[in-house]
C-alpha positions as CSV (number, residue, x, y, z in Angstrom):
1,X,-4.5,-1.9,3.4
2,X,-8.0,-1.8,2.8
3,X,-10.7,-5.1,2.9
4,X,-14.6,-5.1,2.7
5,X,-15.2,-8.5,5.0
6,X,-19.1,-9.0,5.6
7,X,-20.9,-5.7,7.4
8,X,-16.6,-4.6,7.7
9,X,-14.2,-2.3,6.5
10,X,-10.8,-3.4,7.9
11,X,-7.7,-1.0,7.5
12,X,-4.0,-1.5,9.0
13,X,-3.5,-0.1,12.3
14,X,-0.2,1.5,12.3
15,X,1.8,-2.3,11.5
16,X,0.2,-3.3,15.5
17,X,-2.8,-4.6,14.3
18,X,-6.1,-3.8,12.9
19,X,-9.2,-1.7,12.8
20,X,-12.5,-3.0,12.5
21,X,-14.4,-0.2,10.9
22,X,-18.6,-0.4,10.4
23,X,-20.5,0.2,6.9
24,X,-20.8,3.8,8.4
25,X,-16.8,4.0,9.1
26,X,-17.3,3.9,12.6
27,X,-14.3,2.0,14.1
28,X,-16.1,-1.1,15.8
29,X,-12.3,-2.3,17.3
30,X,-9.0,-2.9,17.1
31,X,-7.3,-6.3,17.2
32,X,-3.6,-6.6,18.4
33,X,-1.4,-8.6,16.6
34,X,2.3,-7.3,17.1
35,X,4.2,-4.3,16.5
36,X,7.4,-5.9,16.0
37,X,5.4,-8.2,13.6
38,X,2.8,-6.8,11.7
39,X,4.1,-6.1,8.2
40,X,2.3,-8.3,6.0
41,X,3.9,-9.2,2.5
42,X,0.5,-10.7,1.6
43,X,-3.0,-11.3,3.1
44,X,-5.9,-13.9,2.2
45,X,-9.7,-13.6,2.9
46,X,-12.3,-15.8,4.3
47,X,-15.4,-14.1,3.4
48,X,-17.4,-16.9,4.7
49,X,-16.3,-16.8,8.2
50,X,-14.6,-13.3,8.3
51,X,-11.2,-14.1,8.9
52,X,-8.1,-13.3,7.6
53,X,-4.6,-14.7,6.9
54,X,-1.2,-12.7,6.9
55,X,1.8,-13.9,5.1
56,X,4.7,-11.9,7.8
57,X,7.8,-11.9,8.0
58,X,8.5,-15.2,9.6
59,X,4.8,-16.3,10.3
60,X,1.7,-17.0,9.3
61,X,-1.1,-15.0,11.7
62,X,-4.8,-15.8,11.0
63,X,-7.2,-13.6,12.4
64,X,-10.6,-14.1,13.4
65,X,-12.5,-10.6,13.4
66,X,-15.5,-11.5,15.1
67,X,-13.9,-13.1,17.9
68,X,-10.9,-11.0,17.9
69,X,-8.7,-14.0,17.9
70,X,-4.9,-14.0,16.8
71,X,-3.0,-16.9,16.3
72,X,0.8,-16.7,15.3
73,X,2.1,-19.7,13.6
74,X,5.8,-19.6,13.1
75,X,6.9,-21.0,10.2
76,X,9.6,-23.7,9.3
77,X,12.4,-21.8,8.1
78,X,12.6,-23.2,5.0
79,X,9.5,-21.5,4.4
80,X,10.4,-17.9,5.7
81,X,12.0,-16.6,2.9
82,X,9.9,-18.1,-0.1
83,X,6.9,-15.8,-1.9
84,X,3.3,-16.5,-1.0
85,X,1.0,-15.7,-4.5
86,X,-2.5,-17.0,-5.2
87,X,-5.3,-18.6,-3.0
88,X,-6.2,-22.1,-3.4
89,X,-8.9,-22.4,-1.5
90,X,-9.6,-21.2,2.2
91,X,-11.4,-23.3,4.1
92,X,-13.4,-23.8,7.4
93,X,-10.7,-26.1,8.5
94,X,-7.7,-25.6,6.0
95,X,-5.9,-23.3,3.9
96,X,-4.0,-23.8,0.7
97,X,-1.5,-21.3,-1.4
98,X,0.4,-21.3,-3.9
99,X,4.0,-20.2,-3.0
100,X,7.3,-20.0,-5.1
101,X,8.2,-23.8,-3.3
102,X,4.4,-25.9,-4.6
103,X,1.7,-25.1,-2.3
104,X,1.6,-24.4,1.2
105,X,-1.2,-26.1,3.1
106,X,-2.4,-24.9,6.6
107,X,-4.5,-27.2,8.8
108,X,-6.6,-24.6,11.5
109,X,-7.5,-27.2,13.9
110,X,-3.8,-28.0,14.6
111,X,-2.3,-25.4,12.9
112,X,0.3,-27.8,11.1
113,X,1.9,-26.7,7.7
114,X,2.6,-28.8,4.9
115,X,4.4,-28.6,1.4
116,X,2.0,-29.9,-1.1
117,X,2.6,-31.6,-4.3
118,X,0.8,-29.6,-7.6
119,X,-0.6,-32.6,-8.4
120,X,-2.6,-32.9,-5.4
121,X,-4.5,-29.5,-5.8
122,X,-5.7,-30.6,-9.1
123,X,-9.0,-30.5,-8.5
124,X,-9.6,-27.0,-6.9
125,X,-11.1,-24.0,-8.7
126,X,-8.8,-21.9,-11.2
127,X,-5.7,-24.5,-11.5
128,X,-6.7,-24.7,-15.1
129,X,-6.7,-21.1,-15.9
130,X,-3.5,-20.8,-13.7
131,X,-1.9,-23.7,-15.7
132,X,-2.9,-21.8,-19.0
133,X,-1.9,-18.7,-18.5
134,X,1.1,-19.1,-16.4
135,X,3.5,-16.2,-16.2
136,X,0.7,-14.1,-16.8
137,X,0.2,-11.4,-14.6
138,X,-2.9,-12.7,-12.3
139,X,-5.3,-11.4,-9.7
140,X,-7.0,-13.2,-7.2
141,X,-9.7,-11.3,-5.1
142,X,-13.0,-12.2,-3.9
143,X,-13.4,-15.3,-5.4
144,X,-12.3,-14.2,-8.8
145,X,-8.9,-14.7,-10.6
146,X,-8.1,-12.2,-13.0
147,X,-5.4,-12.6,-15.8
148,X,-4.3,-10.1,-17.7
149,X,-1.9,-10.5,-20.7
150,X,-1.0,-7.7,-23.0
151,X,-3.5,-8.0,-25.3
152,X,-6.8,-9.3,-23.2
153,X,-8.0,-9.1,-19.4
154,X,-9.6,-12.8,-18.7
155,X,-12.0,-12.9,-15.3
156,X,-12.9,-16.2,-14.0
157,X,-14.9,-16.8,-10.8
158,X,-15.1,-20.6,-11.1
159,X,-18.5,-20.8,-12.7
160,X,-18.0,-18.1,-16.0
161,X,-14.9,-16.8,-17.6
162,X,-15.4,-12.9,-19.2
163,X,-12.6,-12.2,-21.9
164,X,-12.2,-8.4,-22.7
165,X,-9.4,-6.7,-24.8
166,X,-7.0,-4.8,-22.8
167,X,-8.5,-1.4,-22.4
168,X,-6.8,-0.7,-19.1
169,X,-4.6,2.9,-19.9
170,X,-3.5,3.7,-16.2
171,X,-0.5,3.1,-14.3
172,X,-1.9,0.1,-11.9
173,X,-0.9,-2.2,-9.0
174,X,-4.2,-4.1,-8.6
175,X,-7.1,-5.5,-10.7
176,X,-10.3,-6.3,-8.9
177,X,-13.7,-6.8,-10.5
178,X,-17.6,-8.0,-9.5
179,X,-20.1,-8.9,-12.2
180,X,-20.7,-6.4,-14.6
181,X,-17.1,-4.1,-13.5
182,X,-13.6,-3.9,-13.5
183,X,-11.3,-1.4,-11.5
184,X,-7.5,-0.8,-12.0
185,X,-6.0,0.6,-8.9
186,X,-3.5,2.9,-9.5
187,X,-1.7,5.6,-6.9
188,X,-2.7,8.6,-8.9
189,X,-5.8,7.3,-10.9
190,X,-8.7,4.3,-11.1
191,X,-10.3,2.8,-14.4
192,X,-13.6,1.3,-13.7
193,X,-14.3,-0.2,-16.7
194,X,-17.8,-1.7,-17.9
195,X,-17.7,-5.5,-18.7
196,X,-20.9,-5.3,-21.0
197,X,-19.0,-2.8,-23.5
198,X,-15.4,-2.7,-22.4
199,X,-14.5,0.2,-24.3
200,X,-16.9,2.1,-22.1
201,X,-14.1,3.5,-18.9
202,X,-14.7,6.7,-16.4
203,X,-11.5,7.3,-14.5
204,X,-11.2,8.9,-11.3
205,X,-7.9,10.9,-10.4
206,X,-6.6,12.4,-6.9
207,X,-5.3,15.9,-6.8
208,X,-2.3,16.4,-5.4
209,X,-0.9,15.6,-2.1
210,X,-3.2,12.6,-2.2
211,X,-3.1,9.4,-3.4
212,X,-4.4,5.9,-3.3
213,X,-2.7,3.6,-1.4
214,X,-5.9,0.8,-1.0
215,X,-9.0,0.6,-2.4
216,X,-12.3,-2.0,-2.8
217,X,-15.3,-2.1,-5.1
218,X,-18.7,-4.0,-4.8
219,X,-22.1,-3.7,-6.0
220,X,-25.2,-3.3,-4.3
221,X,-28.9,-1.9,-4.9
222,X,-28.0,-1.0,-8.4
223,X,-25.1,1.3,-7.0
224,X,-21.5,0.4,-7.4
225,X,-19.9,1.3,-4.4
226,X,-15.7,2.5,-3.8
227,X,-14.4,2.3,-1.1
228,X,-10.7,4.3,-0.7
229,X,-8.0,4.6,1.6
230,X,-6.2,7.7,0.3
231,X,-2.7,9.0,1.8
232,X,-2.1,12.6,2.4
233,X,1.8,13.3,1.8
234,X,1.7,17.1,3.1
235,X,-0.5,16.2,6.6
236,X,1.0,12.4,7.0
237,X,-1.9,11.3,7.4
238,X,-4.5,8.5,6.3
239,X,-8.4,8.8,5.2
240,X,-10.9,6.9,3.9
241,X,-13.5,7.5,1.8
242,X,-16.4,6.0,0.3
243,X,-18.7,7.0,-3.0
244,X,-21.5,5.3,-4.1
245,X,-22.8,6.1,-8.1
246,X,-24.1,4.3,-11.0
247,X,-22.0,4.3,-14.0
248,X,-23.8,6.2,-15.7
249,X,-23.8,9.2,-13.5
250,X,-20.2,9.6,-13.1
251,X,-18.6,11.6,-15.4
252,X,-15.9,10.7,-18.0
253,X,-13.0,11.8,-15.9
254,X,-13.5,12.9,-12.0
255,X,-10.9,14.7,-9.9
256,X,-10.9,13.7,-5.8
């Protein structure tokens, strides 16, 4: 695992917790959670107050990273067993997701979980597009939902929609984009693909015994920066790595 929260870089500590790493990778902390615990099968991001939320195995756990706060929510167990997909919204005081049973709503003043109806999330952002383009493989990250079909890639962030053909030619397990790019995440290879000319791509590989098990992408001072947590099979162990570039400098097709 690897998230960009505010000034962070936050990477999984071992399944006991987390490290807090700074923009210069120095590791700032680490915040407990649980070693018998800690193995989430999905994660949500409040970029507004830097906390996070963990889907475990049978709990909910919401970190706080400037406080270091962990609270452990244990959840119904009609609940435990059901998959936790998009973000609905993630509030100050609340939390809603959609899950395979409607949507999950958790209060964070008294931690209380409800099942929602559908109909009462009507009005929050990307329901539409969700609606639309149901069954649709879909992306949510950073306030953007990305759908991607097999003919077009559709990226909405609640104010614009950007429709591209499919261009995407690598192997993947995520889709993340900011304004003007979009990056498949693959294990062996990325696609950074330009969303003013989609059929402009540079692809970056990773040589052998490494490979990409997390990665993160955002723009800033003309730059687009990468962030990567790369996996070393022959060493066992873990590194990450960041490159900053415009487009136009990097090469067609770069070998890590």
């Amino acid at each position: 695992m690897l998230e960009r929260i505010g000034p962070y870089s936050i990477i999984n500590d071992n399944h006991q917790g987390l490290i807090v790493l700074d923009s210069s990778w120095n590791e700032v902390k680490r915040i407990k959670v649980d070693e018998n615990l800690f193995y989430p099968e999905a994660s949500y991001i409040d970029y507004v107050n830097n906390r996070m939320l963990f889907k475990l195995e049978a709990f909910l756990c919401l970190v706080d990273i400037e406080s270091s706060g962990v609270k452990l929510i244990e959840l119904p167990d009609d609940l435990q067993d059901i998959y936790f997909s998009n973000l609905h919204c993630f509030c100050k005081d609340h939390i809603m997701i959609d899950t395979s049973k409607n949507v999950v709503s958790l209060d964070l003043i008294d931690f209380k979980i409800t099942v929602l109806e559908l109909a009462s999330v009507d009005e929050y952002p990307f329901n539409e597009y969700q609606n639309r383009y149901n069954g649709i493989v879909m992306y949510f990250r950073k306030n953007k939902l990305i759908c991607h079909d097999s003919g077009n890639i559709i990226i909405i962030d609640g104010t614009s929609v950007i429709e591209i053909p499919d261009v995407v030619s690598i192997k993947y397990y995520q889709l993340m984009a900011t304004n003007s790019y979009l990056l498949a995440i693959g294990e062996k290879q990325l696609q950074l693909v330009s969303l003013e000319n989609a059929s402009e791509s540079k692809f970056i590989s990773f040589a052998s015994p490494c490979y990409c098990v997390g990665a993160d992408i955002f723009e800033e001072q003309d730059k687009i920066h990468i962030s990567l947590l790369l996996h070393n099979d022959w060493e066992e162990i873990m590194r990450v790595e960041e490159y900053a570039f415009t487009f136009d400098e990097l090469h067609e097709n770069v070998v890590l």
